[in-house]
N, C-alpha and C positions, 0 to 999 in steps of 0.2 A: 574966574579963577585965574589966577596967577604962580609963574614959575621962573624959580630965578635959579640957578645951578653954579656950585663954586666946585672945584677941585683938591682934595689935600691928599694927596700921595695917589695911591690907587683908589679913593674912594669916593665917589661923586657923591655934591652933599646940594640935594634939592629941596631948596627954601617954598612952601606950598602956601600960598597965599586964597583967602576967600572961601568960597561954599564948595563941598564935595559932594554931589546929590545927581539926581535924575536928567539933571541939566548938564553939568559940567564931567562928568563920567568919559564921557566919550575924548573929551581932551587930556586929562590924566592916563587914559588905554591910549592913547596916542603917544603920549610924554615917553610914559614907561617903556611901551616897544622901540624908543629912538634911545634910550638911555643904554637897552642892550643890546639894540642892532648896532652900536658906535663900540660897545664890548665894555660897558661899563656894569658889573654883576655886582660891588660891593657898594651898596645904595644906603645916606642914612637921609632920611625925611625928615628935615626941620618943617615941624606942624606950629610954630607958635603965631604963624600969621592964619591960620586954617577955624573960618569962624563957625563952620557947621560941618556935619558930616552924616549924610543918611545910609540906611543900609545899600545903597545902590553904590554910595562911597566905599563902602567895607568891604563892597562883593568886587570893587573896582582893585582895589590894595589886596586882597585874597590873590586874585590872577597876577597880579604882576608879581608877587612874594611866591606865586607857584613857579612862574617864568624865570623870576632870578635862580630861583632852588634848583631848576633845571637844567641853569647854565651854572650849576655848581656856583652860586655866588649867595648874596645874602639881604637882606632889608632890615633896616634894624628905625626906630621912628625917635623924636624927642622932641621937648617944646610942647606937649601938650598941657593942655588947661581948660578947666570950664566944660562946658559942654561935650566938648569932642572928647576931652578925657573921661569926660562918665561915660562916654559910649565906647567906647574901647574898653572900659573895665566889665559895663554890664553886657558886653556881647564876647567877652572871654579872650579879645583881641590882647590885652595886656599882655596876657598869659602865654601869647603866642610867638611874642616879636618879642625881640630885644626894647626895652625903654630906657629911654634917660632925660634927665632933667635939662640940658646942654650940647649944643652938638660939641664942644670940647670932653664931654664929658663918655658921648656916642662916639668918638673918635679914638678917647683911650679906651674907651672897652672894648 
């Protein structure tokens, strides 16, 4: 798993790179708590590099979208396709977060 992090205005934009699963969890729960220990709440997740994603990945993105919600901030995702996007649609995740096709697109909205 891979992570690459840009800045545009207030809203930190983390480019998530590779597998989200049973393995890699533990470093994502890692990421997330540095993203808002540093006070960064308005979060959008570019997934277009993100080649799998198991339910261990979903329970992983739940807690941190609770953790932002708590610091009054937000999660919003974009870039998905394939696989990771059928899993997000058939586990009701779409329905929950903000999506878009672009992180320009996640930034205007």
């Amino acid at each position: 798993m891979d992570f690459t992090q840009t800045k545009n205005g207030d809203t930190l934009i983390v480019h998530v790179a590779g597998r989200l699963d049973a393995v890699t969890t533990t470093e994502f729960d890692a990421e997330s708590q540095t993203w808002i220990a540093d006070g960064n709440i308005k979060v959008i997740a570019d997934l277009s590099g993100l080649e799998y994603i198991s339910s261990a990945g979903l329970r992983s993105i739940l807690t941190a979208a609770k953790q932002l919600k708590g610091a009054q901030g937000s999660l919003a995702f974009c870039g998905l396709s394939g696989m990771v996007e059928e899993v997000f649609s058939v586990s009701g995740f779409a329905a929950m977060f903000p999506m878009f096709a672009t992180v320009d697109e996640a930034l205007a909205g």
